[in-house]
N, CA, C and O of each residue as an XYZ file, in Angstrom:
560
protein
N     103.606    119.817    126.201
C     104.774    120.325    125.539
C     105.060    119.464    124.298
O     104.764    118.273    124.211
N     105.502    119.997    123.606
C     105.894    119.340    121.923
C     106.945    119.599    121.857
O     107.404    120.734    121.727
N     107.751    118.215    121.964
C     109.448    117.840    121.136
C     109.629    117.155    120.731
O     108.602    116.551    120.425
N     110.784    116.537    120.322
C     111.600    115.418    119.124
C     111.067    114.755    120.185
O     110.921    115.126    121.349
N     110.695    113.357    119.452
C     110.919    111.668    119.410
C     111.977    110.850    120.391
O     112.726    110.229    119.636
N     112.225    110.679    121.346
C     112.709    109.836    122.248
C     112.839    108.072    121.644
O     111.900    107.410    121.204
N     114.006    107.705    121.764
C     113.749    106.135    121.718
C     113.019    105.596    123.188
O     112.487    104.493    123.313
N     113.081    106.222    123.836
C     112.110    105.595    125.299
C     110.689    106.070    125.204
O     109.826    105.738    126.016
N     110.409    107.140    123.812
C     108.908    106.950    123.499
C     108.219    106.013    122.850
O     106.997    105.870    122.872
N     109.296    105.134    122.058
C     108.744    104.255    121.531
C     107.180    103.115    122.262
O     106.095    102.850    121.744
N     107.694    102.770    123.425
C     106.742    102.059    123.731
C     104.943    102.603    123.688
O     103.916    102.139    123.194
N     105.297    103.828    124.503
C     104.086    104.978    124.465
C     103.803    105.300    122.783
O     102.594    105.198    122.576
N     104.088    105.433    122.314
C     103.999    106.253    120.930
C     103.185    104.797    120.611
O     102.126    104.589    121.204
N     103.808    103.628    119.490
C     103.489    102.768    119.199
C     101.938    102.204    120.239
O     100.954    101.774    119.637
N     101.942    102.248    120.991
C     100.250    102.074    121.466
C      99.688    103.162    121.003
O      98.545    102.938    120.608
N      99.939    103.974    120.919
C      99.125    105.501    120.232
C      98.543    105.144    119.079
O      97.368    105.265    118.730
N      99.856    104.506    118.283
C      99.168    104.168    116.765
C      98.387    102.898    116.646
O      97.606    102.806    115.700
N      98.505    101.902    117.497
C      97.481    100.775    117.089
C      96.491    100.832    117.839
O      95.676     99.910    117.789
N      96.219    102.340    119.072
C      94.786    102.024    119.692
C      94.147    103.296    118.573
O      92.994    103.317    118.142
N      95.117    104.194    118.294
C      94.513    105.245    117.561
C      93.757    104.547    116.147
O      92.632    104.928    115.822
N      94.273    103.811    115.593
C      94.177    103.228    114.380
C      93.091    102.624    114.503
O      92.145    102.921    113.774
N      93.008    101.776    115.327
C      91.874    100.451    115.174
C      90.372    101.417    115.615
O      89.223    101.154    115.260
N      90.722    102.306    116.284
C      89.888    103.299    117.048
C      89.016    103.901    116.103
O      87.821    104.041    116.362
N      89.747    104.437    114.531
C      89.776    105.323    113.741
C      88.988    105.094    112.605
O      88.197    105.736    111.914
N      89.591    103.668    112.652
C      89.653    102.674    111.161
C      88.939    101.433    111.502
O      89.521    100.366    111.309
N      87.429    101.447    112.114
C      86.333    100.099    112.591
C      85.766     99.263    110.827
O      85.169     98.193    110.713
N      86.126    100.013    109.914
C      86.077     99.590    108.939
C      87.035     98.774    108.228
O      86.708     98.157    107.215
N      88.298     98.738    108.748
C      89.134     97.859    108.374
C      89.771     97.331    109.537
O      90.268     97.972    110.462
N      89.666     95.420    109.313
C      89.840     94.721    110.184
C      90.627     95.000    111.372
O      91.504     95.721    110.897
N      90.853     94.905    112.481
C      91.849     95.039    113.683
C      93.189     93.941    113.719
O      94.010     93.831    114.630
N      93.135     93.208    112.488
C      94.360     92.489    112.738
C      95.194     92.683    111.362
O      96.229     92.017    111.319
N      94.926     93.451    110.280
C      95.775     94.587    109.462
C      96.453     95.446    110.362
O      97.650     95.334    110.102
N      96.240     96.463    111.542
C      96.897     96.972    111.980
C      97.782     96.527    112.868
O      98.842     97.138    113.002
N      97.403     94.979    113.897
C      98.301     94.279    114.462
C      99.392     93.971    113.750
O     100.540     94.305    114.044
N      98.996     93.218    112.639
C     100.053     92.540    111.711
C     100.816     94.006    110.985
O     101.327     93.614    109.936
N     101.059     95.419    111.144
C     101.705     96.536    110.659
C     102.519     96.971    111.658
O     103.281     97.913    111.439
N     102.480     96.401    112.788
C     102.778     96.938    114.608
C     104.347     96.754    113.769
O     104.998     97.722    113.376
N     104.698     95.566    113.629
C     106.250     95.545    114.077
C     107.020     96.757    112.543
O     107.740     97.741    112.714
N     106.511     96.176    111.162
C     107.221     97.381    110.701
C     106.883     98.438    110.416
O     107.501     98.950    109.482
N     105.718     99.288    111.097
C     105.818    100.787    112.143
C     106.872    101.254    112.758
O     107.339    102.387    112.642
N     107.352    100.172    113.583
C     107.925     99.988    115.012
C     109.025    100.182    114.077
O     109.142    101.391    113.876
N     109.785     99.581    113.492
C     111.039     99.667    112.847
C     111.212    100.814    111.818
O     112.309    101.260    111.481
N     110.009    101.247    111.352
C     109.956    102.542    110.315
C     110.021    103.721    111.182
O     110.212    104.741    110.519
N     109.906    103.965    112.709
C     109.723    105.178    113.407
C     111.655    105.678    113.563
O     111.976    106.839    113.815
N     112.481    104.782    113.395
C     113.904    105.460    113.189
C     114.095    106.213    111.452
O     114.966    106.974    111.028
N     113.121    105.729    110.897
C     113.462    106.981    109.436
C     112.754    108.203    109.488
O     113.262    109.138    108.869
N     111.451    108.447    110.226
C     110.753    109.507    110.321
C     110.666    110.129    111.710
O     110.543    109.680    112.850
N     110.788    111.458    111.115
C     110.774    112.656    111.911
C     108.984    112.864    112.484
O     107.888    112.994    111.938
N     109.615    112.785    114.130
C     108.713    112.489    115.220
C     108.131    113.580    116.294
O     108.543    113.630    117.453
N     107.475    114.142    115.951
C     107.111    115.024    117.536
C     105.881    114.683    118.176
O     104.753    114.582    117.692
N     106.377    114.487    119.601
C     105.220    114.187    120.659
C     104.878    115.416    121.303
O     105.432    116.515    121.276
N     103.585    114.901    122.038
C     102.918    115.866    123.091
C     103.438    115.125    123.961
O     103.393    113.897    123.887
N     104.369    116.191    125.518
C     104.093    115.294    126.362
C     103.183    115.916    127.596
O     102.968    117.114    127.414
N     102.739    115.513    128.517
C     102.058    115.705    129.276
C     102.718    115.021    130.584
O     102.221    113.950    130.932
N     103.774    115.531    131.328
C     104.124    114.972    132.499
C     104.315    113.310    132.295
O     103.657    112.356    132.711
N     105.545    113.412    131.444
C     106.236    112.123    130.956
C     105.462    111.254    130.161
O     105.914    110.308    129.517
N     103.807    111.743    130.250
C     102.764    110.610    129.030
C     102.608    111.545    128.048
O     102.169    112.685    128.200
N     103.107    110.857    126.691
C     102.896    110.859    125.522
C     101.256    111.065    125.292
O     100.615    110.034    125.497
N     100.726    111.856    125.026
C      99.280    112.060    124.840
C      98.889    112.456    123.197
O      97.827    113.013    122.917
N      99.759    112.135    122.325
C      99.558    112.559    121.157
C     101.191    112.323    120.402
O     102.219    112.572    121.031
N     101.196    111.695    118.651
C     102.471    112.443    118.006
C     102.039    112.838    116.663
O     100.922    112.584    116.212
N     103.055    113.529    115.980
C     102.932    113.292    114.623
C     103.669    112.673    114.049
O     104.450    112.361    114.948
N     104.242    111.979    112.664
C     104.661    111.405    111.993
C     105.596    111.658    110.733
O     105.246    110.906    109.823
N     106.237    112.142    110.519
C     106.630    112.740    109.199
C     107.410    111.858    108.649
O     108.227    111.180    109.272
N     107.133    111.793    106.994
C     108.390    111.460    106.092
C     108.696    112.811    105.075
O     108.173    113.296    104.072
N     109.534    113.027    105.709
C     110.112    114.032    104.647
C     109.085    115.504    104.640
O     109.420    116.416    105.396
N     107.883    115.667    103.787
C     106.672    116.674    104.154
C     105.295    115.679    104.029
O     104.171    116.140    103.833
N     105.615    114.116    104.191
C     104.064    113.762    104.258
C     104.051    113.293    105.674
O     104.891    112.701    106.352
N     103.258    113.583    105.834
C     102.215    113.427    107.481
C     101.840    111.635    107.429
O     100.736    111.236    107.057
N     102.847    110.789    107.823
C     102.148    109.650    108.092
C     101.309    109.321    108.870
O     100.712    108.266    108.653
N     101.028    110.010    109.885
C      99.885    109.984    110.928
C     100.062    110.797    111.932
O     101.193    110.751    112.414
N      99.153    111.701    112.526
C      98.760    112.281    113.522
C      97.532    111.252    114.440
O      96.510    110.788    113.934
N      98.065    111.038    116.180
C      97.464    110.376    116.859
C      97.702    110.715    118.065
O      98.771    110.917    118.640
N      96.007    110.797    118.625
C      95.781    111.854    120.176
C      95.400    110.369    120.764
O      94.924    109.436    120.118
N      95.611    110.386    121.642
C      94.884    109.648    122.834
C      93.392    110.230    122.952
O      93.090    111.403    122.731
N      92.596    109.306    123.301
C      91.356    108.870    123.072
C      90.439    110.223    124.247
O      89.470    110.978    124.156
N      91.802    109.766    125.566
C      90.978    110.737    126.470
C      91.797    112.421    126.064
O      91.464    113.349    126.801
N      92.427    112.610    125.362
C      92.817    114.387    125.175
C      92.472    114.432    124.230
O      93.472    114.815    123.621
N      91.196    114.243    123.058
C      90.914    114.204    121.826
C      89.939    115.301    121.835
O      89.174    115.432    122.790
N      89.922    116.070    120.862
C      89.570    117.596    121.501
C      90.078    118.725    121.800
O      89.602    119.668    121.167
N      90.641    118.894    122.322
C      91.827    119.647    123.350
C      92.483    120.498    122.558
O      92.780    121.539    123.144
N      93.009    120.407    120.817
C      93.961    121.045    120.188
C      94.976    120.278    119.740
O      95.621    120.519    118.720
N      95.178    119.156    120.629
C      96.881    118.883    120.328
C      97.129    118.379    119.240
O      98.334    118.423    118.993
N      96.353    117.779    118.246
C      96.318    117.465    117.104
C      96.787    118.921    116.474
O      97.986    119.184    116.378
N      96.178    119.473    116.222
C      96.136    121.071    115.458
C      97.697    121.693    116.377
O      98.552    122.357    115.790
N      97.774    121.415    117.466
C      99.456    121.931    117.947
C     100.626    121.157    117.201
O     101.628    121.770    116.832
N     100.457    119.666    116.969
C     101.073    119.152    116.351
C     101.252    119.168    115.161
O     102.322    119.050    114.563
N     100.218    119.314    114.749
C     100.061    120.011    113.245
C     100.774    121.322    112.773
O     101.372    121.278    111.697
N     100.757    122.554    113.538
C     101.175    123.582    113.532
C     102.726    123.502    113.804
O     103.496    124.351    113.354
N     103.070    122.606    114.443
C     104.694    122.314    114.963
C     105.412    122.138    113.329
O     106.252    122.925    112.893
N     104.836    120.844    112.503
C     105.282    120.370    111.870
C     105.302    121.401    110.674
O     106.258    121.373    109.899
N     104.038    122.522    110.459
C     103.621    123.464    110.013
C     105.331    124.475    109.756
O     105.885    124.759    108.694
N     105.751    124.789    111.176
C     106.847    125.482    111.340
C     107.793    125.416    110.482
O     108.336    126.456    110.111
N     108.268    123.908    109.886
C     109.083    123.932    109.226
C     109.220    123.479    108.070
O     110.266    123.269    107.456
N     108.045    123.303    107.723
C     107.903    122.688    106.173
C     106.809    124.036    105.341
O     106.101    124.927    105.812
N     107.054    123.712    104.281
C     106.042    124.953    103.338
C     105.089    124.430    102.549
O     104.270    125.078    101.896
N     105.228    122.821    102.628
C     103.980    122.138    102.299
C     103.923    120.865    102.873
O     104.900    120.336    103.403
N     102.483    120.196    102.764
C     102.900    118.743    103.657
C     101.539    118.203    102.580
O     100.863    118.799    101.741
N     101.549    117.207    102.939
C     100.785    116.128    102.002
C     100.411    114.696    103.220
O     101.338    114.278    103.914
N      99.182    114.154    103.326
C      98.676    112.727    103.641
C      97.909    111.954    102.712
O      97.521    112.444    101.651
N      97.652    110.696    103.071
C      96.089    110.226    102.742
C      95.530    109.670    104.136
O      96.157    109.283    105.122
N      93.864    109.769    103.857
C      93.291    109.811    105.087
C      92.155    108.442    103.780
O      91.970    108.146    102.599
N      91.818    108.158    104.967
C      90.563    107.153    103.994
C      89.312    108.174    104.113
O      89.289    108.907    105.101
N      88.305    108.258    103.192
C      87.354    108.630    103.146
C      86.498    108.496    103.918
O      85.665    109.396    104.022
N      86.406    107.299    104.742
C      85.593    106.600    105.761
C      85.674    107.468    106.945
O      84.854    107.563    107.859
N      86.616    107.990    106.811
C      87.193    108.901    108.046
C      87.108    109.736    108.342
O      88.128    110.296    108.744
N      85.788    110.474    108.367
C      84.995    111.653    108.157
C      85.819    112.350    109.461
O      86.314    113.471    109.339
N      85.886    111.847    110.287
C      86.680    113.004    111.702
C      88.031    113.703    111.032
O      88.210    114.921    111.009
N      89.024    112.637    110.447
C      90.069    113.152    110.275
C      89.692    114.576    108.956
O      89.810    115.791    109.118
N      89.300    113.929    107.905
C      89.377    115.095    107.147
C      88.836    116.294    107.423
O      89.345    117.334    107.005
N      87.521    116.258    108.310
C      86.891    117.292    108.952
C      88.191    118.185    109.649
O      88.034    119.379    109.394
N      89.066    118.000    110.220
C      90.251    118.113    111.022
C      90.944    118.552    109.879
O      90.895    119.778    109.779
N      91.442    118.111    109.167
C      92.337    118.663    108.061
C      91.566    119.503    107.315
O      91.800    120.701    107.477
N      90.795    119.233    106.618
C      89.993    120.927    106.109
C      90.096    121.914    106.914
O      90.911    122.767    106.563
N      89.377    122.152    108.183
C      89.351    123.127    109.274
C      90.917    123.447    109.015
O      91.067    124.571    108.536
N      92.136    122.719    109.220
C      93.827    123.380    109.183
C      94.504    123.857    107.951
O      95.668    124.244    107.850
N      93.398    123.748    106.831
C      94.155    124.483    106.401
C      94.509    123.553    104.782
O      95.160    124.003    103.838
N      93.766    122.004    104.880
C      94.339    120.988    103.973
C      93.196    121.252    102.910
O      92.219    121.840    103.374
N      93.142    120.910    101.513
C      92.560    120.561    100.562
C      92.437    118.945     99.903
O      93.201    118.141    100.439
N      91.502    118.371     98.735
C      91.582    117.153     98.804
C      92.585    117.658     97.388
O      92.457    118.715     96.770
N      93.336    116.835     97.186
C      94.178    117.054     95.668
C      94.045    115.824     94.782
O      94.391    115.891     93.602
N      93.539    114.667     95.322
C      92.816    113.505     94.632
C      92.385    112.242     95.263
O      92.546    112.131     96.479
N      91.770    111.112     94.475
C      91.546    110.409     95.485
C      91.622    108.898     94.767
O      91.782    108.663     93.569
N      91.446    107.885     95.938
C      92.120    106.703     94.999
C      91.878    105.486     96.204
O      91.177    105.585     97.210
N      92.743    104.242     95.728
C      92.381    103.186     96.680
C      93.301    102.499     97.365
O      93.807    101.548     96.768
N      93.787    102.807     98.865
C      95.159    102.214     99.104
C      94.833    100.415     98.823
O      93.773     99.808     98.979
N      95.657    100.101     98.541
C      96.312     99.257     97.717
C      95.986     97.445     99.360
O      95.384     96.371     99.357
N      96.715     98.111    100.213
C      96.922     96.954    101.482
C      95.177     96.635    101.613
O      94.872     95.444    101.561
N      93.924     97.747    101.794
C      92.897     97.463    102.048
C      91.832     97.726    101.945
O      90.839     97.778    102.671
N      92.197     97.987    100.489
C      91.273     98.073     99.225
C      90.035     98.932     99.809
O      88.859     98.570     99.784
N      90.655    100.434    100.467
C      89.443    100.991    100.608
C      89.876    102.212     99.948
O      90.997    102.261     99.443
N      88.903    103.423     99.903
C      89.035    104.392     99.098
C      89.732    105.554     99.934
O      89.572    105.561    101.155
N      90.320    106.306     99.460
C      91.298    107.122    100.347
C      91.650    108.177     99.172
O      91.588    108.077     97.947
N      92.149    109.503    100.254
C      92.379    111.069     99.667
C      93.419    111.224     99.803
O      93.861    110.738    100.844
N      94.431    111.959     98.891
C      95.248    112.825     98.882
C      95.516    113.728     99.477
O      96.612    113.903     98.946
N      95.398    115.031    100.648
C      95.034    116.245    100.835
C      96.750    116.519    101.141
O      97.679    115.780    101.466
N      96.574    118.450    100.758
C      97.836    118.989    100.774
C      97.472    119.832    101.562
O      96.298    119.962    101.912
N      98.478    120.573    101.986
C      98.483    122.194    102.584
C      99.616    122.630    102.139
O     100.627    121.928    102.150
N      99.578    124.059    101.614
C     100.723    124.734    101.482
C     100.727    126.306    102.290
O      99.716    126.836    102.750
N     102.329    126.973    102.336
C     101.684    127.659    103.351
C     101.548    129.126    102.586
O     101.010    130.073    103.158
């Protein structure tokens, strides 16, 4: 099931993003994303949150600021399944365009976002770890 963000998801959610991350991202060090844990953790009260839940476990959320997608993240064992693309489609519902960057390295994710529907709109180098990274939009 997919709903709003719980402050008692926090704990669940936040492991989502630093096993999803380090999981994702073997190209950039594992202690960039440690050292991002706490202000994540404090940035998840400005952005709009929907989880998967699965019988009280969080098995997936998405991320929003405003219409950009700060991250979509499945658990390792429901990866596959859709819930990415459900979550996607949730957030889909109420926005008429959305925008990320994905690193290039990251051939799964964009594969995933092309297939839904995203385009690349440019590309460039985030700045924290100096790797190369895309723009992609969807509109609906």
């Amino acid at each position: 099931m997919i709903r709003d963000f719980q402050v008692s998801d926090t704990e669940q959610v936040m492991q989502l993003w630093l096993c999803g991350n380090i999981d994702a991202h073997p190209f950039v060090p594992e202690e960039y994303w440690r050292s991002q844990f706490r202000d994540v953790q404090e940035a998840l009260s400005q952005a709009t949150i929907f989880v998967c839940d699965r019988d009280g476990k969080i098995v997936g959320f998405i991320g929003l600021m405003d219409e950009y997608i700060a991250g979509i993240f499945v658990d390792k064992q429901y990866r596959g399944m859709g819930i990415g693309a459900q979550l996607l489609n949730h957030a889909k519902q109420t926005h008429s365009a959305l925008s990320l960057s994905v690193y290039q390295q990251n051939t799964r994710a964009i594969a995933f976002y092309r297939r839904e529907g995203f385009s690349i709109l440019s590309q460039g180098v985030d700045e924290e770890t100096g790797k190369k990274d895309d723009t992609m939009v969807w509109k609906l």
